[in-house]
Each structure stands twice: as C-alpha cells, then as structure tokens.
C-alpha positions in Angstrom: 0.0 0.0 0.0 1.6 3.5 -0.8 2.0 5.7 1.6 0.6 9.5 0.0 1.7 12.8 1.9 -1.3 15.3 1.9 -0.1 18.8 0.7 -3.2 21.6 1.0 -3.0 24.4 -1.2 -5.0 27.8 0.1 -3.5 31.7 -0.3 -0.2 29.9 -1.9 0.2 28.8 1.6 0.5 24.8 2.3 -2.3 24.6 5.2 -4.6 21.7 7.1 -8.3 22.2 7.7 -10.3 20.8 10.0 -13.4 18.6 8.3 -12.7 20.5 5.4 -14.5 23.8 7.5 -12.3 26.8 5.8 -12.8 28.5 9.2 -10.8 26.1 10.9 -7.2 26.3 8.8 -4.1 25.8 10.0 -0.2 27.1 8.5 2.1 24.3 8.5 4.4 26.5 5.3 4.5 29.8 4.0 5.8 27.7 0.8 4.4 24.7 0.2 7.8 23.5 -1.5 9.2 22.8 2.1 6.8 20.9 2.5 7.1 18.8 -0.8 10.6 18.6 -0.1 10.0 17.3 3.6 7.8 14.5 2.9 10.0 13.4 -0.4 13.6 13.1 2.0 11.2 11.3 5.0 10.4 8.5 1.5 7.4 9.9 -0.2 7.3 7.6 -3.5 4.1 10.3 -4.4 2.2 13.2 -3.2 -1.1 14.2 -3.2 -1.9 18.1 -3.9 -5.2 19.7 -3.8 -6.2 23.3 -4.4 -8.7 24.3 -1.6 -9.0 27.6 -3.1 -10.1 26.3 -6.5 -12.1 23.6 -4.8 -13.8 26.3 -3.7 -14.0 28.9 -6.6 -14.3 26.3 -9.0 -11.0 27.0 -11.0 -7.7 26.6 -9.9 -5.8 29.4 -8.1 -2.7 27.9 -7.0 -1.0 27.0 -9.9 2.0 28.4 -9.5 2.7 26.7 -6.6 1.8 23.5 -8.0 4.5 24.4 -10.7 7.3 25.1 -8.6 6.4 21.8 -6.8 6.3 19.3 -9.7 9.6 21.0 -10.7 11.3 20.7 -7.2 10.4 16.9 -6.3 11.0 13.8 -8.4 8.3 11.8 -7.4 4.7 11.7 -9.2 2.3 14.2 -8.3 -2.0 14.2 -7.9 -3.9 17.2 -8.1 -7.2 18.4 -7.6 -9.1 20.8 -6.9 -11.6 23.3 -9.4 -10.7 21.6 -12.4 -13.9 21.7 -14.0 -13.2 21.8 -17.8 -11.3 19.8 -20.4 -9.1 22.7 -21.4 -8.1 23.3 -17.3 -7.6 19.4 -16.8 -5.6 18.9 -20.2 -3.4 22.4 -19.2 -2.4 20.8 -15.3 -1.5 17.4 -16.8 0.8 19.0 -19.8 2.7 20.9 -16.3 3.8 17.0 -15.5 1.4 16.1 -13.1 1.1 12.3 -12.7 -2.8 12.9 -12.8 -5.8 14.5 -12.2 -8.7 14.4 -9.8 -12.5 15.6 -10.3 -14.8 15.4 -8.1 -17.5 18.2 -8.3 -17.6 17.7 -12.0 -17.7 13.7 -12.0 -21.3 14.2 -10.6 -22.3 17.4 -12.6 -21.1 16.7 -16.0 -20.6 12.7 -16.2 -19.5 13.3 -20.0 -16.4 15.4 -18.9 -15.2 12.5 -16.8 -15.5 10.2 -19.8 -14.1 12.1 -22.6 -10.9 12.6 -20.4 -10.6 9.2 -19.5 -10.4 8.8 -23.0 -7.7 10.9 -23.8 -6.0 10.8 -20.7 -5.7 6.6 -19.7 -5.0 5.7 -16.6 -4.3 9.6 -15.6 -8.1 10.3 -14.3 -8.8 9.7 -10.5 -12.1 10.8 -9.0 -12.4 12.0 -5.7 -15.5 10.3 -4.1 -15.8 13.3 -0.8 -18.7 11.1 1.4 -20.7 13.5 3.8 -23.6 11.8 5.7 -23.8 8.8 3.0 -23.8 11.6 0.0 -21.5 12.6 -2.0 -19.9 16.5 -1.0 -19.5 18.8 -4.0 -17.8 22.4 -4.7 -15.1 22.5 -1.9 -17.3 20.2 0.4 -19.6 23.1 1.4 -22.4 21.3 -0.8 -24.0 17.8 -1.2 -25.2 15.7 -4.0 -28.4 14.0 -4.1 -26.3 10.8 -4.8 -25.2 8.2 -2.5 -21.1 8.1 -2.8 -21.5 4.5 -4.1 -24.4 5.4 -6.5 -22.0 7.8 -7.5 -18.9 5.8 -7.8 -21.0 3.3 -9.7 -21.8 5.8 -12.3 -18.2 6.7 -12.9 -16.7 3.3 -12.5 -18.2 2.4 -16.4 -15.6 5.4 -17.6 -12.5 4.0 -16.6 -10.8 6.3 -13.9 -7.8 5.3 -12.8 -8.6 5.4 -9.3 -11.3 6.8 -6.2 -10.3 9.2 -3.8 -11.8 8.2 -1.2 -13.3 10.8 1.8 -14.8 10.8 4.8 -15.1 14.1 5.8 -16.0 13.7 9.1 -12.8 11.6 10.0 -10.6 14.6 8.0 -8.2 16.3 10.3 -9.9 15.1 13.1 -7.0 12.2 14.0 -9.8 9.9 14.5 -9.3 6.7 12.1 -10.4 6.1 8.9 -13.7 4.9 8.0 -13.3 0.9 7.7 -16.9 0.2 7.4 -17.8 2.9 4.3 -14.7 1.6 2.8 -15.4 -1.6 2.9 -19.2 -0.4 1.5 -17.0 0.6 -1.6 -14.4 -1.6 -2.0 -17.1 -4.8 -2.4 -19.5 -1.9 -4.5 -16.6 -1.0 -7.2 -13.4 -2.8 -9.1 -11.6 0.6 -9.7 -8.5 0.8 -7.5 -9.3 3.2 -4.5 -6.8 5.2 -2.3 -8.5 6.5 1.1 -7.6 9.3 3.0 -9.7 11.0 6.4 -8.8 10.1 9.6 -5.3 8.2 9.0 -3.7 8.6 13.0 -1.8 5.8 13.9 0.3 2.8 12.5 -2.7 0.6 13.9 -4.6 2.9 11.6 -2.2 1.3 8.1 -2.2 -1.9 9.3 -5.7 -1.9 9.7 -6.2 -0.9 6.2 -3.5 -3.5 4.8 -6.4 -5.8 5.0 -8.0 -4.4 2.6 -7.5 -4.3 -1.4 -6.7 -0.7 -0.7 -4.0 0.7 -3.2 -3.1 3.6 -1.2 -3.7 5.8 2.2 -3.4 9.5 2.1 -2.1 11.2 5.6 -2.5 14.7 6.0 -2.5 16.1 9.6 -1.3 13.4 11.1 2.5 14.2 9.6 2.3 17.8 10.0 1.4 17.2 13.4 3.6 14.6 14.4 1.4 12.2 15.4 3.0 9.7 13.0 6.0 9.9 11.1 6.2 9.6 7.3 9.5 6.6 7.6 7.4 4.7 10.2 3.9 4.9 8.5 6.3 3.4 5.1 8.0 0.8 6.7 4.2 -0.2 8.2 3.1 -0.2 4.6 5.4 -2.7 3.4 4.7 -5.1 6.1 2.6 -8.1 5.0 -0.4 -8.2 7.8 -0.2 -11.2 9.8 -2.2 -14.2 9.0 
C-alpha cells in the first residue's frame, strides 16, 4: 500500500483544515515546497496536492505553486481541486502532473469525466468526498443527491484510474479512517481506491492492509507529528499477519 503525503493548497500557503471547515485552517508552510521537499527526504514515492482555493472557486488558483512543486520533487504528483473543464484538466496534466482528480464535475457533467478518460488513460482519478452517505460537491460546502456508491457506480463504467476516497468527518480530526464505508465501496466497485480522512496511527495502516486498498493519504497526522512519514512506510510494506 503507498504511503501518500497530503499537501493543501490555500493563499499559496501549504495549510490543514479541519473537516474541510475553511474557518478552521491551519499554516504548516508559508511555501508549500518545504513541504514537498519534507515529505520526499522522509520516503514519499508520491504526493497528493489539492487546491482548496479552486475547490472552492471552481478553477484553480494555485498554480503556480503547484509548478514550482512538480519542478522541485522527483516523485509523481495528484492534483485536484476546481478543475472543471477539459481545457483546465488537459493544461495541469501538460505541467507533469502524474494525474488528475474531479470530483465536483464527476457528478455534474458525467460526459467530462468520460471524454478525459479517453484521452487521458489511466491519468483520471475521482475524488468520491462522502458527507452523511452523500457525495460532497464544490469544496465540500455542498452535497449531492447521490449516494457516494451510487455515484462511484456511475463513474466506474468510464475508466478512472482510481477513487479518492473521503470521509469528511474523520478529516483532520485524528480519529481513524472509516473501515466500514470503505469496505461499502471496496465490495461496490473494481476501480483501485486510495482513502484518505482520519489516518492517525500505525494501527490505523495496518488496519487498512487488510483491505484491497491501493493507497492511504495522511494529511494532519505528519504535519502534526502524530505519525511519522519513515514509520507509516515501513508499516506499509509489512505483509499483515495471518
């Protein structure tokens, strides 16, 4: 299971919220670089960026950030965050990102999501943001009338390369991940899926190494300590005990 270092983009600032509540933010980096460059030299084999601003505005605003990291770290790189169109999601993967995610637009505008998995193979992942059983939509401050695994149904037929998996009430809250909603999805879907929400402890990785999980995203539990990025890796490689 791969180990994916959270990196949240807000004000070119690298930042942590608290169940995704802009209100409750939190600097870790004036440049989001350092961070990059911390989590690559603790072992990072990939990072996961996201663009609360554009998640928000519904385009992205941090760009240039996003540029300077891709440029600085040799490790692949997801983004997401506002990209609504075909000409925005096109524009971020020609900057070398590893790929994409949609969320909002993967439940507004179905078509989108196919026509880039299309052109873009295996370099489409959907984030699937799960808010009382729905799916959340424009930065998490609204909610679908779909279920996250009616929803990841729908997608699944397109081909991304892999859900995103959210529960926003485990996010930043150092709680645990969600095992039985993930478990919900894992038997509803085929497409690989990567969660993130919650991720405290190394109990928390080996728990999820039971599952057909192809990655874990941590967010506020490196910047805070709580777990370190070489320990939560070595965890990840361990083959759970019979």
């Amino acid at each position: 299971m791969l180990i994916i270092p959270a990196i949240d983009l807000r004000g070119g600032r690298c930042v942590r919220l608290t169940r995704g509540r802009f209100e409750e933010e939190t600097v870790y980096f004036a440049d989001p670089v350092e961070a990059a460059l911390k989590w690559r030299q603790g072992g990072a084999e990939y990072l996961h960026v996201v663009d609360l601003d554009g998640a928000l505005e519904g385009e992205p605003k941090n760009l240039e950030e996003l540029r300077r990291i891709v440029e600085t770290v040799d490790v692949p790189i997801q983004f997401g965050g506002g990209i609504r169109t075909l000409e925005t999601a096109q524009h971020i993967l020609a900057m070398g990102v590893d790929r994409v995610i949609l969320g909002t637009k993967a439940i507004d505008s179905p078509q989108l999501i196919k026509e880039l998995c299309i052109k873009n193979p295996g370099r489409i992942a959907v984030g699937l943001d799960q808010k009382g059983g729905k799916v959340a939509v424009k930065g998490w401050v609204e909610s679908s009338k779909l279920s996250f695994i009616e929803a990841a149904k729908q997608v699944e037929l397109f081909g991304p390369r892999a859900f995103i998996f959210t529960d926003i009430s485990r996010d930043g809250m150092l709680q645990g991940p969600n095992i039985d909603l993930l478990k919900e999805l894992l038997k509803a879907v085929e497409v690989s899926v990567i969660v993130s929400g919650g991720i405290t402890t190394l109990d928390d990785i080996k728990a999820l190494l039971e599952l057909p999980v192809e990655g874990a995203i941590i967010g506020k539990a490196l910047y805070t300590g709580a777990i370190s990025l070489p320990e939560a890796i070595k965890t990840s490689k361990t083959k759970p005990q019979p």
